[in-house]
DOLUM-875121 format. One record per atom (N, C-alpha, C): residue in three letters; residue number from 1; x, y, z. Coordinates in steps of 0.05 Angstrom, whole numbers, plus 5000, padded with zeros to 4 digits. Example, Ala and Ser with C-alpha at 12.3 -4.5 7.8 and 13.67 -1.06 7.14 Angstrom:
# DOLUM-875121
Ala|1|5264|4886|5156
Ala|1|5246|4910|5156
Ala|1|5264|4934|5156
Ser|2|5257|4955|5142
Ser|2|5273|4979|5143
Ser|2|5258|5001|5157
END
This chain:
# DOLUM-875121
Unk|1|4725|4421|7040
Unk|1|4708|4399|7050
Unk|1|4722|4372|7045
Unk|2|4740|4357|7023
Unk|2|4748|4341|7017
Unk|2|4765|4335|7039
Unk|3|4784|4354|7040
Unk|3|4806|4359|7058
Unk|3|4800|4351|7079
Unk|4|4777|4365|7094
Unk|4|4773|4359|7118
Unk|4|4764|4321|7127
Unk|5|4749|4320|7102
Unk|5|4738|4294|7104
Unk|5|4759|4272|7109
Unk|6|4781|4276|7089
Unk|6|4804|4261|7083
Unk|6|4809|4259|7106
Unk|7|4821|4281|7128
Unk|7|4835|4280|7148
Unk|7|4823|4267|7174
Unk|8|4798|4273|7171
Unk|8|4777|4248|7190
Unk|8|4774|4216|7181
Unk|9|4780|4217|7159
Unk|9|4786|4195|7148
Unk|9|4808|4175|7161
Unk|10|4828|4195|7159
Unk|10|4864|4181|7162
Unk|10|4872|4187|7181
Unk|11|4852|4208|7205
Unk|11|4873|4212|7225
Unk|11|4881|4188|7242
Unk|12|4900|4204|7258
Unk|12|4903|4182|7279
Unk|12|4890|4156|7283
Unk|13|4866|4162|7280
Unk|13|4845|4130|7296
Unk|13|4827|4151|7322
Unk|14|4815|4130|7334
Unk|14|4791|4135|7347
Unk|14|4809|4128|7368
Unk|15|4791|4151|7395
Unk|15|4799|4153|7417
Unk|15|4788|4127|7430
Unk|16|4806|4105|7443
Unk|16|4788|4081|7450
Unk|16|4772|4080|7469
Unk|17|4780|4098|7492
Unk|17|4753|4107|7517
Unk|17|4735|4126|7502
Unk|18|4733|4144|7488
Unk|18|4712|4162|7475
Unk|18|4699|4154|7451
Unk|19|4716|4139|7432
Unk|19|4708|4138|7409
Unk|19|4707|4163|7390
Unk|20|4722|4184|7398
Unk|20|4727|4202|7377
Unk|20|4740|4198|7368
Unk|21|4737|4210|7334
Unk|21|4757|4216|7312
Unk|21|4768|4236|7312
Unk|22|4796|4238|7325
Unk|22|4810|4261|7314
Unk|22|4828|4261|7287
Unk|23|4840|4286|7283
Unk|23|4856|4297|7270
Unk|23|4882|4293|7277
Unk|24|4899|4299|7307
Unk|24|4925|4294|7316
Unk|24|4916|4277|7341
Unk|25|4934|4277|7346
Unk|25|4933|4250|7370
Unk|25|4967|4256|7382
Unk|26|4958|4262|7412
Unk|26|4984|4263|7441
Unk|26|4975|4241|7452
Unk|27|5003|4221|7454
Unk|27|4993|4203|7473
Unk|27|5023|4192|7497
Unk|28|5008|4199|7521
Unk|28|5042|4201|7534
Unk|28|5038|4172|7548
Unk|29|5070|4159|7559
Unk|29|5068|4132|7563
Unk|29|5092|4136|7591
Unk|30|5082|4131|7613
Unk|30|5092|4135|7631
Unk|30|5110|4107|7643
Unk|31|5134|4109|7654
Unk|31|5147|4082|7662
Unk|31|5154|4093|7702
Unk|32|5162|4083|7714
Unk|32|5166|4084|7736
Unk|32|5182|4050|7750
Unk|33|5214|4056|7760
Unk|33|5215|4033|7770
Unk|33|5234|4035|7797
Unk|34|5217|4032|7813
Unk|34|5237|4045|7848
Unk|34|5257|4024|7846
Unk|35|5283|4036|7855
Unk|35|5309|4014|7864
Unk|35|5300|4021|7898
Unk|36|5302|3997|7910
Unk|36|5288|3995|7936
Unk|36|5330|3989|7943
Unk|37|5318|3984|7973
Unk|37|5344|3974|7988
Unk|37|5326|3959|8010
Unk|38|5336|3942|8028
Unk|38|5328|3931|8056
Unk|38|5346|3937|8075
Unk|39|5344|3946|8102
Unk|39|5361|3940|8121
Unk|39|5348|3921|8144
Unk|40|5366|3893|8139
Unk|40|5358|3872|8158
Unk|40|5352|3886|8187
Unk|41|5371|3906|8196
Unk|41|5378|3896|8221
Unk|41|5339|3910|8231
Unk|42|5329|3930|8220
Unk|42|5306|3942|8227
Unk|42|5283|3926|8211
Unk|43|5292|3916|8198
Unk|43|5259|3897|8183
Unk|43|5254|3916|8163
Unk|44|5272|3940|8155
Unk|44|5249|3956|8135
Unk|44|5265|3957|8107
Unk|45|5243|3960|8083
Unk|45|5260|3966|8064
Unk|45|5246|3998|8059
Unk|46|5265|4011|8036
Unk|46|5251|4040|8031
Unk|46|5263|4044|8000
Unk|47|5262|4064|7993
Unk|47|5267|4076|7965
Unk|47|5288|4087|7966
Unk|48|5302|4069|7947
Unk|48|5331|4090|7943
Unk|48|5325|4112|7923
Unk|49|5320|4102|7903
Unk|49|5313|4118|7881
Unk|49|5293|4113|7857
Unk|50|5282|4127|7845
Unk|50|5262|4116|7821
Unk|50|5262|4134|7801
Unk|51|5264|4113|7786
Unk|51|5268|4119|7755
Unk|51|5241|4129|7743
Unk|52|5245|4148|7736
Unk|52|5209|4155|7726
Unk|52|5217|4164|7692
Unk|53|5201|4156|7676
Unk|53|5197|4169|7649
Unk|53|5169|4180|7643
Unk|54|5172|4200|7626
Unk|54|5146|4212|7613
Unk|54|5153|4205|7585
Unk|55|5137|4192|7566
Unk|55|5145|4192|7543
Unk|55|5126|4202|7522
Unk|56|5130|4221|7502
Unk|56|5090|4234|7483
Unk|56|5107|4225|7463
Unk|57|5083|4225|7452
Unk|57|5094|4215|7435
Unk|57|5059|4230|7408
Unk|58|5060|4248|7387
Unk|58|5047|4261|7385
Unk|58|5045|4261|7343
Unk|59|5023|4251|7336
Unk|59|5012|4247|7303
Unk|59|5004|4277|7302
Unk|60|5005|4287|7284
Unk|60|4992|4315|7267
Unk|60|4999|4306|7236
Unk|61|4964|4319|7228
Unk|61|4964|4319|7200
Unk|61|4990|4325|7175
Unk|62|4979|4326|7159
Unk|62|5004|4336|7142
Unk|62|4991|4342|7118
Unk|63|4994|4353|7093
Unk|63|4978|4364|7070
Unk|63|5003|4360|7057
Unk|64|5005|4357|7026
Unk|64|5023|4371|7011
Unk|64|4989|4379|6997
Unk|65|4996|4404|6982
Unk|65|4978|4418|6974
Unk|65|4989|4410|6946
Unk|66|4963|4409|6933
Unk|66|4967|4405|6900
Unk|66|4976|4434|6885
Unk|67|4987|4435|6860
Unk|67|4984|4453|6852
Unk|67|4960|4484|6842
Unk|68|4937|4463|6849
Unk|68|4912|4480|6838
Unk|68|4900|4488|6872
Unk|69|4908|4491|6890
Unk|69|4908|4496|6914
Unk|69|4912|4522|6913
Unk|70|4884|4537|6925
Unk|70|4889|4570|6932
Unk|70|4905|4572|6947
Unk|71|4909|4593|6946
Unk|71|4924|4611|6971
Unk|71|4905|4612|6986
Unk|72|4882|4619|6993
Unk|72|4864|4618|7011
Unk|72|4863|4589|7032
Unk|73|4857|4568|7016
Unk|73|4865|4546|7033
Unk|73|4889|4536|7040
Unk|74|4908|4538|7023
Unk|74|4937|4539|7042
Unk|74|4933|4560|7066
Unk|75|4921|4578|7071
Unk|75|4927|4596|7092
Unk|75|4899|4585|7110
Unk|76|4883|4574|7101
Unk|76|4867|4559|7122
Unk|76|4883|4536|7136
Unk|77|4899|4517|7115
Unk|77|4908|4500|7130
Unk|77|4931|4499|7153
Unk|78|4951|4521|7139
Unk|78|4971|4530|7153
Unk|78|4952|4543|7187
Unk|79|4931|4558|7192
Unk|79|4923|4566|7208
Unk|79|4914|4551|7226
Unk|80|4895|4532|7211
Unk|80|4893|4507|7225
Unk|80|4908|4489|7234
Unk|81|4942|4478|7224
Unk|81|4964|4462|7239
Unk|81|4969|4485|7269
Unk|82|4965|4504|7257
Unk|82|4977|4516|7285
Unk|82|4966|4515|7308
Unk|83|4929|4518|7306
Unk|83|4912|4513|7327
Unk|83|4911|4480|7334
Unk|84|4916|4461|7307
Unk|84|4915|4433|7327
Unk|84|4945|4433|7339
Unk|85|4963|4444|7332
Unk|85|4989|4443|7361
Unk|85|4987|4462|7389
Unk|86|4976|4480|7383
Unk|86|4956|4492|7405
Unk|86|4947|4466|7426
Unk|87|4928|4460|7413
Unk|87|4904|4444|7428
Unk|87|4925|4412|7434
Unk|88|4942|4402|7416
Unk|88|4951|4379|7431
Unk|88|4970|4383|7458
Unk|89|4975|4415|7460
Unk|89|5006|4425|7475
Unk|89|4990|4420|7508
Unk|90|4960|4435|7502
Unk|90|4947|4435|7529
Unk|90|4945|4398|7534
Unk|91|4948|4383|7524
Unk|91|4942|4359|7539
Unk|91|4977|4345|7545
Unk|92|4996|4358|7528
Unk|92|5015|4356|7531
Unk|92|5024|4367|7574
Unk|93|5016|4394|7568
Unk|93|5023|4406|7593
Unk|93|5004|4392|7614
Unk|94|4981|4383|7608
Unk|94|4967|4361|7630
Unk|94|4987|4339|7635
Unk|95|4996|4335|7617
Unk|95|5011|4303|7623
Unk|95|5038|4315|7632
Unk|96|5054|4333|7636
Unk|96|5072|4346|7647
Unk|96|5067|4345|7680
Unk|97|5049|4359|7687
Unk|97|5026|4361|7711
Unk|97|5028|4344|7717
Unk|98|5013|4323|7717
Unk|98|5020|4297|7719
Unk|98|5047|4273|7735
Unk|99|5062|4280|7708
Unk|99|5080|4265|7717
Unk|99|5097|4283|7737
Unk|100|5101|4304|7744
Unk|100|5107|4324|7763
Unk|100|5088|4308|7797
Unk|101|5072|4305|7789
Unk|101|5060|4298|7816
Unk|101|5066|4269|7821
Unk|102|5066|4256|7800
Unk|102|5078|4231|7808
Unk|102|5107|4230|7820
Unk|103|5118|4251|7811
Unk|103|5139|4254|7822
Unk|103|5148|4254|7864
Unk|104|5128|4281|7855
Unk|104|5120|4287|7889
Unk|104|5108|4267|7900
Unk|105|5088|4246|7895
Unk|105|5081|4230|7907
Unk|105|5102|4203|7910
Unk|106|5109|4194|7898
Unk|106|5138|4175|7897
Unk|106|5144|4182|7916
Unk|107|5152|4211|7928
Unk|107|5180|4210|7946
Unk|107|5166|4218|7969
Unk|108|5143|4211|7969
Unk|108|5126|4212|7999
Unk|108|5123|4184|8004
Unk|109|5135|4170|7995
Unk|109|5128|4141|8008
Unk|109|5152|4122|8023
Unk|110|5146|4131|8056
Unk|110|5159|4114|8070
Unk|110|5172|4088|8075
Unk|111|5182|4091|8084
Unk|111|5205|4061|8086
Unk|111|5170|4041|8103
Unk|112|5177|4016|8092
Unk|112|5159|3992|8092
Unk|112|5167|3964|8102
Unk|113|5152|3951|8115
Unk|113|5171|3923|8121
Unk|113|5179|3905|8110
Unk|114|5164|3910|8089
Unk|114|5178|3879|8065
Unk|114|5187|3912|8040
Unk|115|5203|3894|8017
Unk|115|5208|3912|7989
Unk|115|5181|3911|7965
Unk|116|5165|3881|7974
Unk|116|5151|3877|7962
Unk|116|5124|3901|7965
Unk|117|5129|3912|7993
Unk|117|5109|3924|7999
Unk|117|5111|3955|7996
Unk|118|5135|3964|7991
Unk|118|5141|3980|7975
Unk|118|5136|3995|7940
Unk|119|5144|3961|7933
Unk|119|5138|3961|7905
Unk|119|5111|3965|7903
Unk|120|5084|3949|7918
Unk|120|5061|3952|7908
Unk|120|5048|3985|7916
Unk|121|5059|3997|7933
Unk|121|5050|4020|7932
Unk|121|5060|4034|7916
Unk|122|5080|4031|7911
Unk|122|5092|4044|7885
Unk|122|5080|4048|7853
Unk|123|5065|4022|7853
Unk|123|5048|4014|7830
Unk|123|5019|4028|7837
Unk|124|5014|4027|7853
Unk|124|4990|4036|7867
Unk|124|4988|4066|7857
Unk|125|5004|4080|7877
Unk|125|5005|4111|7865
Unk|125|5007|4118|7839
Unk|126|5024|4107|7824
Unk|126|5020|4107|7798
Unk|126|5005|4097|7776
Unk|127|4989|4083|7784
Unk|127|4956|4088|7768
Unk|127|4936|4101|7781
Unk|128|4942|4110|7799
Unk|128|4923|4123|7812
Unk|128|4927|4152|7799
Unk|129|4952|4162|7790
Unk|129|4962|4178|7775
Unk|129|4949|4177|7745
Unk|130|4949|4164|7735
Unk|130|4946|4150|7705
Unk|130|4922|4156|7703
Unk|131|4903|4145|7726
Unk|131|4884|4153|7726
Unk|131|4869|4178|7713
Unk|132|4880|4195|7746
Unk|132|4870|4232|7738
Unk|132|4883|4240|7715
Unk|133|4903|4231|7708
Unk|133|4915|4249|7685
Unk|133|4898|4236|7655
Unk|134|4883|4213|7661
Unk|134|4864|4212|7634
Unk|134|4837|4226|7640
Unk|135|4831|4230|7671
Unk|135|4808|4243|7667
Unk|135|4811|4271|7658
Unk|136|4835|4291|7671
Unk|136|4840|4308|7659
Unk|136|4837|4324|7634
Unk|137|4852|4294|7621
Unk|137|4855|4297|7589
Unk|137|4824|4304|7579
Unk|138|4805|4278|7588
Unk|138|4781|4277|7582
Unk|138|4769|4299|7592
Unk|139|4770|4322|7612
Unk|139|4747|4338|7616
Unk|139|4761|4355|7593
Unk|140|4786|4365|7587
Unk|140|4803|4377|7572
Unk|140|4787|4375|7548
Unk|141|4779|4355|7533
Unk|141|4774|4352|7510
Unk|141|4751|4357|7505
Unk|142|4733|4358|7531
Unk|142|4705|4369|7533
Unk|142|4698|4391|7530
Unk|143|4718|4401|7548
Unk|143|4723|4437|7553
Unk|143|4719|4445|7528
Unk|144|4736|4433|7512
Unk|144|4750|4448|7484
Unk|144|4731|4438|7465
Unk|145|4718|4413|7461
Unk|145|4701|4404|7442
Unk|145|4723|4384|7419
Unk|146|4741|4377|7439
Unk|146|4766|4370|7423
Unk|146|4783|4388|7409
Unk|147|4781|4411|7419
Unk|147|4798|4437|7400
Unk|147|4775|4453|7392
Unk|148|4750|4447|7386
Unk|148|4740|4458|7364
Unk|148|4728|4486|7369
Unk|149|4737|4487|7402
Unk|149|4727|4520|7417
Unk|149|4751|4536|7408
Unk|150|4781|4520|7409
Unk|150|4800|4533|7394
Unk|150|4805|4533|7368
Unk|151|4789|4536|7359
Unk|151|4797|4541|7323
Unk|151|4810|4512|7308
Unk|152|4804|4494|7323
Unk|152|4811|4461|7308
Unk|152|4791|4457|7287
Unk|153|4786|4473|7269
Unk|153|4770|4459|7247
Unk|153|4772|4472|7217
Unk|154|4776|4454|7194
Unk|154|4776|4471|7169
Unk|154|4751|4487|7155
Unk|155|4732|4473|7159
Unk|155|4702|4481|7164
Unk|155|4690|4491|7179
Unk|156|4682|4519|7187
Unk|156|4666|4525|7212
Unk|156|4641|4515|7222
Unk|157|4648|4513|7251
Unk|157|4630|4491|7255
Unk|157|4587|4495|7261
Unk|158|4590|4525|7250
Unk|158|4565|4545|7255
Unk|158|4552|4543|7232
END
């Protein structure tokens, strides 16, 4: 019980759209920047290429166990790091998903008359992206109860 408390205590922080307290915390940070070109002679500019990043960037607990520490709860806790890397991997592979489609969608976007007008679709699609991939996350976390349908907890929750 301490344990657990502690770790609701110190985790990560609160989810700022939910207000949950977790335990670990995935948080991926996406960049995107098209190198455009123009050709005068047609009025259009298009995409040469775009730079895309996915970046996670991912907190998990940590214990050193005291010496008066069962074996019993070392093997609760050890069981438990495993299910919260479990449960952060699934929002990991959402944000994978994700930036995969941002991918595909980038390179569906036609040559345009100005570069400027390029660029803003470019920005466009990609929060529109940012978007679903937080709602994702968010039904994800619902599904799961934050993990706690997968075995995310030191205390059962029954």
């Amino acid at each position: 019980l301490d344990l657990h408390n502690y770790l609701l205590e110190n985790g990560p922080g609160e989810d700022l759209e939910t207000g949950h307290k977790g335990v670990a915390s995935c948080r991926l940070g996406y960049q995107w920047i098209p190198h455009v070109s123009s050709n005068q002679k047609l009025s259009q500019c298009r995409i040469d290429w775009v730079e895309l990043q996915g970046m996670v960037e991912c907190t998990y607990p940590t214990w050193d166990p005291p010496a008066t520490a069962t074996q019993e709860t070392k093997n609760k806790w050890e069981d438990f790091t495993i299910k919260v890397r479990m449960h952060e991997k699934g929002h990991i592979d959402i944000d994978k998903k994700w930036l995969n489609v941002l991918f595909e969608e980038l390179k569906k976007i036609e040559s345009k008359s100005t570069c400027e007008d390029i660029k803003s679709e470019v920005q466009k699609v990609g929060e529109e992206i940012i978007k679903n991939n937080s709602n994702d996350n968010r039904a994800y976390d619902l599904e799961t109860q934050h993990g706690e349908k997968q075995g995310v907890y030191l205390i059962s929750p029954n």
